[in-house]
C-alpha positions in Angstrom: -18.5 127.5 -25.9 -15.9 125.5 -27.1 -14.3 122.3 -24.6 -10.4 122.8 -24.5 -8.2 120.0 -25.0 -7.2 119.5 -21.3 -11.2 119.2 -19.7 -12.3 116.4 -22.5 -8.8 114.3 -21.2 -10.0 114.7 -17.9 -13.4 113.6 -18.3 -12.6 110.0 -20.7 -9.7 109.0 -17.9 -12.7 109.1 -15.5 -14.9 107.0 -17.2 -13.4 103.5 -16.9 -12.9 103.4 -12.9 -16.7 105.1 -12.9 -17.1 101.6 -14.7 -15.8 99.3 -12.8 -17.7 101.0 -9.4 -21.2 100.3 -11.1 -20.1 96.7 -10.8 -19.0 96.7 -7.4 -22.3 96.4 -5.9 -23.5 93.6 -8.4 -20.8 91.8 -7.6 -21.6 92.4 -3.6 -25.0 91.1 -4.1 -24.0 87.8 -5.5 -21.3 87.4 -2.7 -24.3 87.5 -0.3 -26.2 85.5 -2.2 -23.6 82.6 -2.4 -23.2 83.2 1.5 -26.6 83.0 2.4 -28.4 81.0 0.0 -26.2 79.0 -2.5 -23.7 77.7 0.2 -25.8 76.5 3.2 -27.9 75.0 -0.1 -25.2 72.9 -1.4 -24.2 71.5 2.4 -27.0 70.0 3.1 -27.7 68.0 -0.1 -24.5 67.0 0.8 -25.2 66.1 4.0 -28.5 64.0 2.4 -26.6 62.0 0.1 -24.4 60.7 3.3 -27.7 59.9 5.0 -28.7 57.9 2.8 -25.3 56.3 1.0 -25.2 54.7 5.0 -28.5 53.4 5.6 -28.6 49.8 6.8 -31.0 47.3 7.9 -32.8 47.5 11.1 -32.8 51.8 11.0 -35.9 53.6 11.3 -36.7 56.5 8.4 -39.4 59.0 7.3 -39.6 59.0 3.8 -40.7 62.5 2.1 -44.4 61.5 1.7 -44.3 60.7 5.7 -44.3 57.6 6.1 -42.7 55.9 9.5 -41.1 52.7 8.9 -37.5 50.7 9.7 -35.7 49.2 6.7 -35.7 45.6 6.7 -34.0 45.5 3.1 -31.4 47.5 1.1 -30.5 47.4 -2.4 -28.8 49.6 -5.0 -31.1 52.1 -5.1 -33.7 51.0 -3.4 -34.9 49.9 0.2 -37.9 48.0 1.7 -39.0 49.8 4.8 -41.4 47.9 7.5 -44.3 50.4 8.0 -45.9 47.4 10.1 -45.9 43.5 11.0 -46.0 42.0 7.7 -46.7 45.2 5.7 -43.4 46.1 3.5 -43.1 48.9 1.2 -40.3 49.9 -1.6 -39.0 53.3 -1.6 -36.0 55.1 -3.7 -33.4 55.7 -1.5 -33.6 59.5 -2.0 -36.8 59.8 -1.2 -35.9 59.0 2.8 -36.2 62.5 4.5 -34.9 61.6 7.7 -33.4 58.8 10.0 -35.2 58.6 13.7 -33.1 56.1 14.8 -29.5 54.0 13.3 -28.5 50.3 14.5 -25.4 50.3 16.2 -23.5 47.3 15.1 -23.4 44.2 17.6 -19.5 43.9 19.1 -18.1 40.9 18.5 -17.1 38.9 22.0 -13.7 37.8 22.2 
């Protein structure tokens, strides 16, 4: 009936590693989640902002509402894409999705 001394040490000297294993798997699942979620996340907004941060004229974009056009204009934060002979439109820089084709610069002859 009555708990000696020695089995109530032995039980509160378990307690704090039994602690420290309910985390382990919470901790687990947010390593995953960085892996497979946060981190490929983070790379390709990167990867975005150096699309667009080197967008010059003459390169041909899709913007994110679809729209085909090559950039005949670029400004701070905007650019004025070509979407046919005589037709020009402004867009925000971030809203280009994706670049079909770039310019290459013209070599200088010497």
């Amino acid at each position: 009936m009555f708990v000696t001394p020695a089995y109530a040490q032995a039980a509160g000297s378990a307690g704090a590693g039994a602690a420290f294993a309910q985390f382990i798997p919470l901790i687990l699942i947010f390593a995953i989640m960085y892996f497979l979620m946060i981190r490929p996340q983070q790379k390709r907004v990167k990867q975005h902002k150096e699309m667009v941060s080197a967008l010059k004229k003459g390169d041909q974009v899709i913007t994110q509402g679809g729209i085909i056009g090559k950039v005949s204009s670029v400004r701070d934060d905007e650019l004025e894409v070509e979407i046919a002979t005589g037709v020009r439109v402004r867009v925000v820089r971030s809203t280009v999705s994706q670049v079909i084709s770039r310019t290459e610069p013209v070599a200088a002859n010497g």
